[in-house]
C-alpha positions as CSV (number, residue, x, y, z in Angstrom):
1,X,23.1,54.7,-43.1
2,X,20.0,56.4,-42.1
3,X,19.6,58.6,-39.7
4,X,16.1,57.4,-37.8
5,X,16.2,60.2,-35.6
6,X,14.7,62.5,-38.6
7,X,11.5,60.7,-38.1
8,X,10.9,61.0,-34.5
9,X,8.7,63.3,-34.9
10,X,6.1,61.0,-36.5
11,X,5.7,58.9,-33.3
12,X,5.7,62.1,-31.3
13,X,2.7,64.1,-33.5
14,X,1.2,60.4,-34.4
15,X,0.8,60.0,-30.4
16,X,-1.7,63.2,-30.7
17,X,-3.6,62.3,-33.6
18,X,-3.7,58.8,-32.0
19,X,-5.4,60.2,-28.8
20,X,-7.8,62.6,-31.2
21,X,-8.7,59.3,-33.3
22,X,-9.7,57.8,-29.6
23,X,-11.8,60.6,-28.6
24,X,-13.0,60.6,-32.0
25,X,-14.0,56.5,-31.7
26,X,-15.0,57.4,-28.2
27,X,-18.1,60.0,-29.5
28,X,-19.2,58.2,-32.2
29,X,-18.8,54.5,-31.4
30,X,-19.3,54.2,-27.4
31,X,-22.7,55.7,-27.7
32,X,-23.6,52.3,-29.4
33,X,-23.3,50.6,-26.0
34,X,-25.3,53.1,-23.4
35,X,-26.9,54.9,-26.1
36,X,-29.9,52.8,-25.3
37,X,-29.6,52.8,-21.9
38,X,-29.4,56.6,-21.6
39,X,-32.4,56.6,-24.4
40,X,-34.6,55.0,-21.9
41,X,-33.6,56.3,-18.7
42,X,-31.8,53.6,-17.3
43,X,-28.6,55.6,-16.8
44,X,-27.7,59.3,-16.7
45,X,-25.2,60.6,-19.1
46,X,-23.2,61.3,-16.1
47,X,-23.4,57.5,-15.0
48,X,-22.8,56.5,-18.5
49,X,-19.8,58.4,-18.8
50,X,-18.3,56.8,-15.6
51,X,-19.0,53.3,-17.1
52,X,-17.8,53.4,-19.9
53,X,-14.9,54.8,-18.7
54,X,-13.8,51.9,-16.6
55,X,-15.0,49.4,-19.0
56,X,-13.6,50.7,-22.2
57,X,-10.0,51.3,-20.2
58,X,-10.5,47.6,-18.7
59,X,-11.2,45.8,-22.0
60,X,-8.9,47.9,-24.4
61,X,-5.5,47.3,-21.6
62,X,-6.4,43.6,-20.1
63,X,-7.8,41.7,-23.0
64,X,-7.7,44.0,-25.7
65,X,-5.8,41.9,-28.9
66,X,-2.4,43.2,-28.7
67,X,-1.4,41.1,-31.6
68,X,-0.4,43.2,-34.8
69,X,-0.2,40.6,-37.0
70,X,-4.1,40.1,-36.2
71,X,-5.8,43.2,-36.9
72,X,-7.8,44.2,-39.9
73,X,-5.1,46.7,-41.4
74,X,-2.1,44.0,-41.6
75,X,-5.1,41.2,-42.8
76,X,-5.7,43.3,-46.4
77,X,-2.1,44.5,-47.0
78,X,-0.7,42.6,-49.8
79,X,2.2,44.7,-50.4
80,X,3.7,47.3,-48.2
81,X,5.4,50.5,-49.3
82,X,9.3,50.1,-50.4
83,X,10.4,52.4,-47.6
84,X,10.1,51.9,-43.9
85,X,10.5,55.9,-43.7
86,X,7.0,55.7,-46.1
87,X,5.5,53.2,-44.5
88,X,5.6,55.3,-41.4
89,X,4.5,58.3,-42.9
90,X,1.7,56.2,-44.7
91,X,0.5,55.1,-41.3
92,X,0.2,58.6,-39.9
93,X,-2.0,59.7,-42.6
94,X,-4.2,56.5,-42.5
95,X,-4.4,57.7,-38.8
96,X,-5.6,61.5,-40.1
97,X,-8.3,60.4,-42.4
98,X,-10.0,58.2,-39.8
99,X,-9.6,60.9,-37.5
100,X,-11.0,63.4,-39.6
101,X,-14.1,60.9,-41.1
102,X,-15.0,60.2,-37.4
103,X,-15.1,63.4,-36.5
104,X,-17.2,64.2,-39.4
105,X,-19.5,61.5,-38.9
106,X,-19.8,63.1,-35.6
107,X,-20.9,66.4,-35.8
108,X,-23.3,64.8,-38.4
109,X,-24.8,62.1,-35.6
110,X,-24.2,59.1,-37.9
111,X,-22.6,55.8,-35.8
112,X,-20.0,54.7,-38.3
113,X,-17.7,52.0,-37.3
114,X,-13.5,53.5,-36.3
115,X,-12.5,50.4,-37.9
116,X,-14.0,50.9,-40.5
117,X,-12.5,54.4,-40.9
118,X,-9.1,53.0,-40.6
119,X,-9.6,50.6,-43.2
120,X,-10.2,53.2,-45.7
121,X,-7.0,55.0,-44.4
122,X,-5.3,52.0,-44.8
123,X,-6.4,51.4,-48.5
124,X,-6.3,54.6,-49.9
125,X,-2.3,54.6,-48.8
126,X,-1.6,51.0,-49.9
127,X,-3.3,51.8,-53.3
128,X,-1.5,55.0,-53.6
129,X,1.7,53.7,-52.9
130,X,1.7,50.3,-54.5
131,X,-1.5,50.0,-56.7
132,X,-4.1,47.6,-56.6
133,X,-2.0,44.6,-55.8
134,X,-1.0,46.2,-52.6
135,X,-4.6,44.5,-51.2
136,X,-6.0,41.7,-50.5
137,X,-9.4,42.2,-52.5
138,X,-10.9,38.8,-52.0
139,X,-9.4,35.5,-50.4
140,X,-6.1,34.8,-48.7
141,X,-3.7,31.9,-48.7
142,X,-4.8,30.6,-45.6
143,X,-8.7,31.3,-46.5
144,X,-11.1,30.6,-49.3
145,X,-12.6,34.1,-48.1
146,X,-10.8,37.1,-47.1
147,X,-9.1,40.3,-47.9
148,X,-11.5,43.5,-48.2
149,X,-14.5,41.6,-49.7
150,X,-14.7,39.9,-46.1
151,X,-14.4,42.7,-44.0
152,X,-17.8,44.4,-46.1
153,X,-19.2,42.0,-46.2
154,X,-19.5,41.0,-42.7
155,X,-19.9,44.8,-41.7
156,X,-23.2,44.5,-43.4
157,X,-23.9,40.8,-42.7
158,X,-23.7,41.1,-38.8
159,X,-26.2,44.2,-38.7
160,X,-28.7,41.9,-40.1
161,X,-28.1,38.7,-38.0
162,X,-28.3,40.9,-34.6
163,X,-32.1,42.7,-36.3
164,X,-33.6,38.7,-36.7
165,X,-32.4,38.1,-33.2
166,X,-33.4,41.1,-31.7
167,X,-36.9,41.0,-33.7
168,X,-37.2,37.5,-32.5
169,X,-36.4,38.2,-29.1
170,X,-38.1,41.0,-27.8
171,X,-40.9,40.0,-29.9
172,X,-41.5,37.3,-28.2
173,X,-40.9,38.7,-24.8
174,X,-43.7,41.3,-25.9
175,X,-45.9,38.7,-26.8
176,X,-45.7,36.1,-23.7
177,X,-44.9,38.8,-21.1
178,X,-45.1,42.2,-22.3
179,X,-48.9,42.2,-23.3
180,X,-50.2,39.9,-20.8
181,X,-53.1,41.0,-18.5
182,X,-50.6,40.2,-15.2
183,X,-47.4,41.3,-16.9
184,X,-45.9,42.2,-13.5
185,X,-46.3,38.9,-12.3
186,X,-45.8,36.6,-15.2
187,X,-42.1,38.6,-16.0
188,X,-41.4,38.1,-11.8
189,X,-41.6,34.4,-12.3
190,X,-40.1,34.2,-15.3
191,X,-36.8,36.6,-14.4
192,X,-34.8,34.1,-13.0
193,X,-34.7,32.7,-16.9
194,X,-33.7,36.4,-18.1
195,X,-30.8,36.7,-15.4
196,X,-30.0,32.7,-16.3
197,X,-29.8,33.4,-20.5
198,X,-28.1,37.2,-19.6
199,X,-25.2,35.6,-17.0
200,X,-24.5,32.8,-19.7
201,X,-23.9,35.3,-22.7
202,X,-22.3,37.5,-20.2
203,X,-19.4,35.1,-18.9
204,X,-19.6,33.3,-22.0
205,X,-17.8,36.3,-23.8
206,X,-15.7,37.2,-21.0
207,X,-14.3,33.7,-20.8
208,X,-14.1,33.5,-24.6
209,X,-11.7,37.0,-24.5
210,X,-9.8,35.3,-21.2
211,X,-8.8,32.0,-22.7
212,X,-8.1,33.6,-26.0
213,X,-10.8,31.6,-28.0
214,X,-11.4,28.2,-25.9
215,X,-14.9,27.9,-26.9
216,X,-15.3,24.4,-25.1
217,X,-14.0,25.9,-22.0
218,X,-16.1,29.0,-22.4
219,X,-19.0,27.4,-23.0
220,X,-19.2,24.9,-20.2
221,X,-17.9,27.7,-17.5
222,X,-20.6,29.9,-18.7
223,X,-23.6,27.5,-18.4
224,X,-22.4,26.4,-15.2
225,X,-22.4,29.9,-14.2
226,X,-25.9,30.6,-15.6
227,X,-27.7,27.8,-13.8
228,X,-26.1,29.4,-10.4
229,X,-27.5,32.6,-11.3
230,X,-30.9,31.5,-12.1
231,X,-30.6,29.5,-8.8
232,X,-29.6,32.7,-6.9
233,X,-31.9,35.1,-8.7
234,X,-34.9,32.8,-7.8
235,X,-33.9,32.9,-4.4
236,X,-33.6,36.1,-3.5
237,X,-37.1,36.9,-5.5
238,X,-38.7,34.3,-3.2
239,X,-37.5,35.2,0.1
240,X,-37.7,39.1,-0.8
241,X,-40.8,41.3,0.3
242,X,-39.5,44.1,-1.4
243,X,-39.7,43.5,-4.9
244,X,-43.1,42.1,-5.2
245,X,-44.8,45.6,-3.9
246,X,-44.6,47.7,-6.7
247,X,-45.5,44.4,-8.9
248,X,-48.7,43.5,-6.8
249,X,-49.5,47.3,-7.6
250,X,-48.5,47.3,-11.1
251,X,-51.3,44.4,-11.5
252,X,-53.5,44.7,-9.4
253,X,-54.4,48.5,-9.2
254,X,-58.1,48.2,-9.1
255,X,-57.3,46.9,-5.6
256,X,-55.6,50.8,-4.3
257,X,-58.7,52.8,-6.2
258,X,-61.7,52.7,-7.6
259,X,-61.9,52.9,-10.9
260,X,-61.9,56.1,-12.6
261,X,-62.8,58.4,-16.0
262,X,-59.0,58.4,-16.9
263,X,-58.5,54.8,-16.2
264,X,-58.7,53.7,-20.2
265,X,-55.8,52.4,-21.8
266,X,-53.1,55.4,-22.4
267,X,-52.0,54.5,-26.0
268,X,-55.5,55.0,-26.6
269,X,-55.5,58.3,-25.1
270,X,-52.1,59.2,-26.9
271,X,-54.1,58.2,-30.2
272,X,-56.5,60.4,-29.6
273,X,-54.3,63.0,-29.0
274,X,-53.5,65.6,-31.9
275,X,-49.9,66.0,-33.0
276,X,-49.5,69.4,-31.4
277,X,-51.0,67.9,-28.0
278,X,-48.4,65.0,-28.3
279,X,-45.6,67.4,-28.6
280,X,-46.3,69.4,-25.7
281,X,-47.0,66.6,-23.5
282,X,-43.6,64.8,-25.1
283,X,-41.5,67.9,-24.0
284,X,-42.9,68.3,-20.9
285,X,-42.6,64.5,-19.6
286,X,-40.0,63.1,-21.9
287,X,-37.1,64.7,-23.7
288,X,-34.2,63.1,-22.0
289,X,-35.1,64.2,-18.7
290,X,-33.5,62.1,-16.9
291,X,-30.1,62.6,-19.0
292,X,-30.1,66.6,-19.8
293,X,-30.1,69.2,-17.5
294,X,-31.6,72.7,-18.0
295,X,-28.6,75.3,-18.3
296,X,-30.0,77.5,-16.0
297,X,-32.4,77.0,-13.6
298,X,-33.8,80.2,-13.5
299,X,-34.5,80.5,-17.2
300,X,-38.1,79.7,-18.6
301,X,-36.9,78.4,-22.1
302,X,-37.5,74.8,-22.6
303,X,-34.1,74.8,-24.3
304,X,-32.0,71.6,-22.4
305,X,-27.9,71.2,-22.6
306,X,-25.6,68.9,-21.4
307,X,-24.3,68.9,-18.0
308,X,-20.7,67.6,-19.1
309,X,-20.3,69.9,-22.1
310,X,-20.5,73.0,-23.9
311,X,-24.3,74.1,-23.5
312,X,-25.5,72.1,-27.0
313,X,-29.3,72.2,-27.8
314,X,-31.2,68.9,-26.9
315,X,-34.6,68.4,-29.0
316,X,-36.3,66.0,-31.1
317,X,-38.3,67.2,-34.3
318,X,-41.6,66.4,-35.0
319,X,-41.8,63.4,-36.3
320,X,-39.4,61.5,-33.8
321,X,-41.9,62.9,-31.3
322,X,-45.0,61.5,-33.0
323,X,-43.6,58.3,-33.2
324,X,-42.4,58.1,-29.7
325,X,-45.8,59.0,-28.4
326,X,-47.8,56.3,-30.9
327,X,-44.8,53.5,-29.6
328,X,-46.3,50.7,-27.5
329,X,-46.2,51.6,-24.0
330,X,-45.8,49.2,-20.8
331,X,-46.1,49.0,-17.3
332,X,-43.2,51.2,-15.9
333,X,-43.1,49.0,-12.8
334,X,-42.6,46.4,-15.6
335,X,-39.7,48.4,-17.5
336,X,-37.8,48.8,-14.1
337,X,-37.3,45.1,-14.1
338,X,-35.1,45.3,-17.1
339,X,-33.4,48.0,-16.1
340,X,-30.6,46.3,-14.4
341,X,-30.5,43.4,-17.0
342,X,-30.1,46.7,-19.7
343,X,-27.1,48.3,-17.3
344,X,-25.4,45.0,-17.4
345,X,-25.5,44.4,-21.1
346,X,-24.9,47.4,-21.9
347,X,-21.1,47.2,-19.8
348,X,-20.1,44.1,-21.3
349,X,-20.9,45.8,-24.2
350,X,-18.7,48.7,-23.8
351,X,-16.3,45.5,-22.3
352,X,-16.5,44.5,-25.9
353,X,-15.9,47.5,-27.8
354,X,-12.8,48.3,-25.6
355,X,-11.0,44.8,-26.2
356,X,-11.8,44.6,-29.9
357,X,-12.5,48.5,-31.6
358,X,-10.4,50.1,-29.3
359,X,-7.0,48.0,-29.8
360,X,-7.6,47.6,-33.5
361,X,-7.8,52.0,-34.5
362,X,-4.1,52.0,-32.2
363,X,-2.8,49.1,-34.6
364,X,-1.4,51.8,-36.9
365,X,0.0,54.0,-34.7
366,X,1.2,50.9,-32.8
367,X,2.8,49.4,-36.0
368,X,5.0,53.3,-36.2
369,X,6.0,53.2,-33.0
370,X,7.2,48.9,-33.9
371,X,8.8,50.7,-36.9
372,X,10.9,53.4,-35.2
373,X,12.3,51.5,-32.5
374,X,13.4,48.7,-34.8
375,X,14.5,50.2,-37.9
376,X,13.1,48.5,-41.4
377,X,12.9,44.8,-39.3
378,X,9.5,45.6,-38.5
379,X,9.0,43.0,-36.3
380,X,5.1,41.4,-35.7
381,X,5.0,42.2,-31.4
382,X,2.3,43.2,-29.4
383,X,1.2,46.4,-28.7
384,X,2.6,48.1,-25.9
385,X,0.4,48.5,-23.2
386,X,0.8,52.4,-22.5
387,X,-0.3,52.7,-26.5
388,X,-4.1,50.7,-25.3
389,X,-4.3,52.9,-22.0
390,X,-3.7,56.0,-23.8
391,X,-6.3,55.0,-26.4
392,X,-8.7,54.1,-23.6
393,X,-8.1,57.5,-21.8
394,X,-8.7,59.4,-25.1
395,X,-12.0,57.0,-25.6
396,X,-13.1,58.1,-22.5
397,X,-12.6,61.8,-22.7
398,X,-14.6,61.4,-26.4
399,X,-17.7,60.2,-24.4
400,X,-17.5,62.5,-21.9
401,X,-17.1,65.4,-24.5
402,X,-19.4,64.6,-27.5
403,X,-20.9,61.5,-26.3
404,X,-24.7,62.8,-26.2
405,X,-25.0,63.2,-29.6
406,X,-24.9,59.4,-30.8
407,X,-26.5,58.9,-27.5
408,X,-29.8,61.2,-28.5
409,X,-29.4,59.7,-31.8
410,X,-29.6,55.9,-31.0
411,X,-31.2,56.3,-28.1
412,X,-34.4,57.9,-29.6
413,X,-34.2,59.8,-32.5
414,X,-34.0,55.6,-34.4
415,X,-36.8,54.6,-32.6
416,X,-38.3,54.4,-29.3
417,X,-36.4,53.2,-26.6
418,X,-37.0,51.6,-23.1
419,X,-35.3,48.7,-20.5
420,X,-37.0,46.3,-22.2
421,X,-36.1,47.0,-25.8
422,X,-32.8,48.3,-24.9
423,X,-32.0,45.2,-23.0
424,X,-33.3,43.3,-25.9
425,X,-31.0,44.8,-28.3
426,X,-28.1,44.8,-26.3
427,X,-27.7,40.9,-25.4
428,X,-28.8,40.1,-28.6
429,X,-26.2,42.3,-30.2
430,X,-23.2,40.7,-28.0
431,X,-24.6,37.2,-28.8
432,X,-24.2,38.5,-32.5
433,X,-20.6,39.8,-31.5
434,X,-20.0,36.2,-29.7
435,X,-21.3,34.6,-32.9
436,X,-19.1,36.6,-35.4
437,X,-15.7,36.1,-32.9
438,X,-16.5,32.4,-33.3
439,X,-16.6,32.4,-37.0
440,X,-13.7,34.7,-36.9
441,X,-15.8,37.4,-38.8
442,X,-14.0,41.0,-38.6
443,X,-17.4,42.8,-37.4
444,X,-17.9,46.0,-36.0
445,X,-19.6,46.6,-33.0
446,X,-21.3,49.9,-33.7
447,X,-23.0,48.4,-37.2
448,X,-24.2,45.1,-34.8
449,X,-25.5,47.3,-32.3
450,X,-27.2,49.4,-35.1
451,X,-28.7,46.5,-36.8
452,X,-30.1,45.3,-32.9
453,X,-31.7,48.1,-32.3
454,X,-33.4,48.2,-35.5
455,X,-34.8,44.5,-35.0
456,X,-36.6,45.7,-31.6
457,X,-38.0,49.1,-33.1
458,X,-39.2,46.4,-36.0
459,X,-40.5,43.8,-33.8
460,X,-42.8,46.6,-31.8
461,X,-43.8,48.4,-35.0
462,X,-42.0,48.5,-38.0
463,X,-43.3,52.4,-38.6
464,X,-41.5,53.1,-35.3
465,X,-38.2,52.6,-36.9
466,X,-36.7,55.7,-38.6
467,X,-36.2,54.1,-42.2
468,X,-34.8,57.2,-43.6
469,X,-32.6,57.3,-40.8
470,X,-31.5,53.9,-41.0
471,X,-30.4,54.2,-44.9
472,X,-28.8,57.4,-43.9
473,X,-26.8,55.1,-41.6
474,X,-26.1,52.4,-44.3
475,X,-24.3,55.3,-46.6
476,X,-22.9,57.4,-43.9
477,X,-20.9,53.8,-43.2
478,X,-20.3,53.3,-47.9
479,X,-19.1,57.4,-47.4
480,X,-16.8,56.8,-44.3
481,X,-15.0,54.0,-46.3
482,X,-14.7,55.9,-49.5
483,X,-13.5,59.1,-47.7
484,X,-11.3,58.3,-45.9
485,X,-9.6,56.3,-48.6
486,X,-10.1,59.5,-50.7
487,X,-8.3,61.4,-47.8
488,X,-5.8,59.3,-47.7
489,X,-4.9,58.5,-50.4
490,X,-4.9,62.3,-51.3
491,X,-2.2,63.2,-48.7
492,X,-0.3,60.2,-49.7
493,X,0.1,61.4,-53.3
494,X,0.8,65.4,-52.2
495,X,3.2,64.4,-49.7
496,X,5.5,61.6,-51.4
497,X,5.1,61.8,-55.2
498,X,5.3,65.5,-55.6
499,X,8.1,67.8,-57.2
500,X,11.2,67.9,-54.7
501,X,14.2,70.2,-55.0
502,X,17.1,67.8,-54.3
503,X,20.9,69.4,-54.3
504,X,23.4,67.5,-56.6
């Protein structure tokens, strides 16, 4: 009889590289929630750390899926290792080589998906230790579809889905609102619609997540819901004073002053503007000053740092600053009206990312710790709950560490970001994730927030996207699979099928 004790130690050092994988997923893959809203000034990093925190511990520990039998590593194993003991130790390295790609991925400020990390961790052990019939390449007994062919596909499929309806969207908020002569009071009338369509989604997917996939009960709750909020939202703009001022200035400035030399259209004056001229105005006005602090006060250099982290260098390069400065600008009384409705999103998006990312990178660890406290049975239970607040503590921590540099990433160095366009992407992004729960596609939120973004940068100007960035993205997520299945499987092969010395 086996001694389990001898492999204690694997739950005890998989509990740390657990927690790193969190932080890991945490830098990398919460910044696709409040990347945009930090991008555009909506929140400070400081505010977006506290967020995140509460909704990434909320939605990984009360509705994250604690099923094991559900997530994507036990949906592609065909055939597990012979050994328990192995199966163990093949978890803990899957767990390593996401750890290490995410980290990686990182430093290198590429949004890749932690899921999609662990996946390749999970391969590259099953192939190592049982060969290729140890996956589920394409189709399972209970679907026509499945296996790893699935999971790819919808990890590229969803990205495009969320860019139409975020092109489609915002364009045509630019178009009927946006660009209109009385923006300011055409967008007033028309907000009660906004907070109507946001609510809906909103408590749509919280519903969806409560009742555990009642979409007839979801659905009817959540329009209910949104037809009180438009009700209540109209209200309180008709009775209130205070939110027509700045609008009734914001359209009507002709009315405050005379008209003046410098009153001409400001992208026109930005045009005319030489590149050097748009850089100095773009650091002095706009470099994430409402995020970044300087790191000393008393120091003249227009180097900018972090006020949660190790003093890190803040800048955008040339070209990111061109393109921000030739972006479509709007009325900033205008912008402030989607601020909230960007906030909001963004949350449930972080909501989102805590109850489905977060609980499906702790499915290996949670399947050793199944393992170890009941020998080879290894029964299919739910995760324990202190296993989803420890990953949402380590998720957390990850923000607040490393955060900013996804955040600076999506948030402008892929194209130019503001309330509008963030709040744009974001809803249309969680109606993408509501869309892909429904049709029980195995997405990623980082990749549908990506592919969001993307659409509104398009639907503005499609030479204010970052192309090269954006197919830097696409391999950075074809590299993350393949190394970490490399890594993997590596470690596998070093560790298990090596020489040993064994004592007759």
């Amino acid at each position: 009889m086996r001694d389990w004790d001898c492999y204690r130690w694997i739950t005890i050092f998989g509990g740390f590289v657990a927690v790193a994988l969190a932080c890991a997923a945490g830098a990398n893959d919460v910044a696709a929630s409040f990347g945009t809203s930090i991008g555009s000034g909506a929140l400070s990093m400081t505010q977006a750390t506290m967020m995140a925190s509460l909704m990434e511990f909320i939605g990984a520990t009360v509705m994250g899926d604690r099923n094991l039998d559900s997530m994507q590593f036990n949906l592609i194993l065909r055939e597990r290792p012979p050994d328990a003991g192995l199966f163990m130790w093949g978890l803990f390295i899957a767990i390593i080589a996401a750890t290490v790609c995410l980290a990686f991925a990182t430093y290198l400020e590429l949004p890749v998906s932690s899921t999609l990390a662990v996946i390749g961790g999970i391969i590259g052990m099953a192939l190592t230790a049982r060969g290729l019939q140890a996956i589920y390449w394409n189709g399972r007994p209970v679907r026509n579809i499945g296996g790893v062919l699935e999971i790819i596909l919808s990890w590229f499929l969803a990205p495009l889905i969320a860019a139409v309806a975020s092109f489609l969207f915002f364009g045509f908020t630019k178009m009927i609102f946006l660009r209109t002569e009385h923006a300011g009071k055409r967008i007033l009338q028309f907000m009660p619609v906004y907070y109507g369509l946001t609510v809906m989604v909103l408590i749509f997917f919280v519903i969806y997540k409560v009742s555990r996939g009642h979409f007839r009960l979801s659905g009817i709750l959540a329009t209910l819901l949104a037809f009180v909020s438009r009700f209540l939202s109209s209200v309180l703009i008709a009775v209130s004073e205070e939110p027509t001022q700045p609008i009734a200035i914001a359209i009507a400035p002709e009315k405050e002053a005379p008209p003046g030399p410098h009153d001409h259209s400001t992208q026109q004056q930005e045009q005319d503007m030489s590149p050097e001229e748009m850089i100095k105005q773009f650091n002095q006005l706009r470099v994430l000053d409402t995020v970044y602090e300087g790191e000393d006060e008393g120091n003249a250099s227009p180097d900018v740092s972090v006020s949660l982290s190790v003093p890190q260098k803040i800048d955008y390069d040339r070209d990111v600053i061109v393109r921000h400065a030739l972006a479509e600008k709007f009325d900033d009384k205008v912008e402030e009206l989607f601020s909230f409705l960007q906030v909001l999103t963004a949350c449930v998006a972080s909501f989102a990312h805590g109850s489905n990312d977060v609980a499906a990178i702790m499915g290996p660890y949670a399947a050793v710790v199944q393992i170890f406290n009941h020998r080879p049975d290894v029964p299919n239970r739910d995760i324990d709950v202190w296993i989803l607040a420890m990953a949402g503590i380590g998720v957390s921590l990850g923000f607040a560490l490393f955060g900013w540099k996804l955040s600076r990433c999506l948030g402008g160095r892929l194209t130019f970001m503001t309330p509008s366009r963030g709040y744009s992407a974001q809803l249309c992004a969680l109606a993408t994730i509501l869309f892909a729960s429904r049709t029980e596609l195995p997405i990623s939120t980082t990749h549908v927030v990506v592919g969001a973004i993307v659409g509104v940068g398009a639907a503005d100007n499609i030479k204010n996207v970052n192309w090269k960035l954006v197919m830097a993205f696409v391999m950075a997520w074809i590299a993350t699979l393949v190394s970490a299945c490399g890594i993997a499987a590596a470690l596998y092969s070093f560790t298990v099928f090596s020489p040993a010395y064994t004592v007759a």
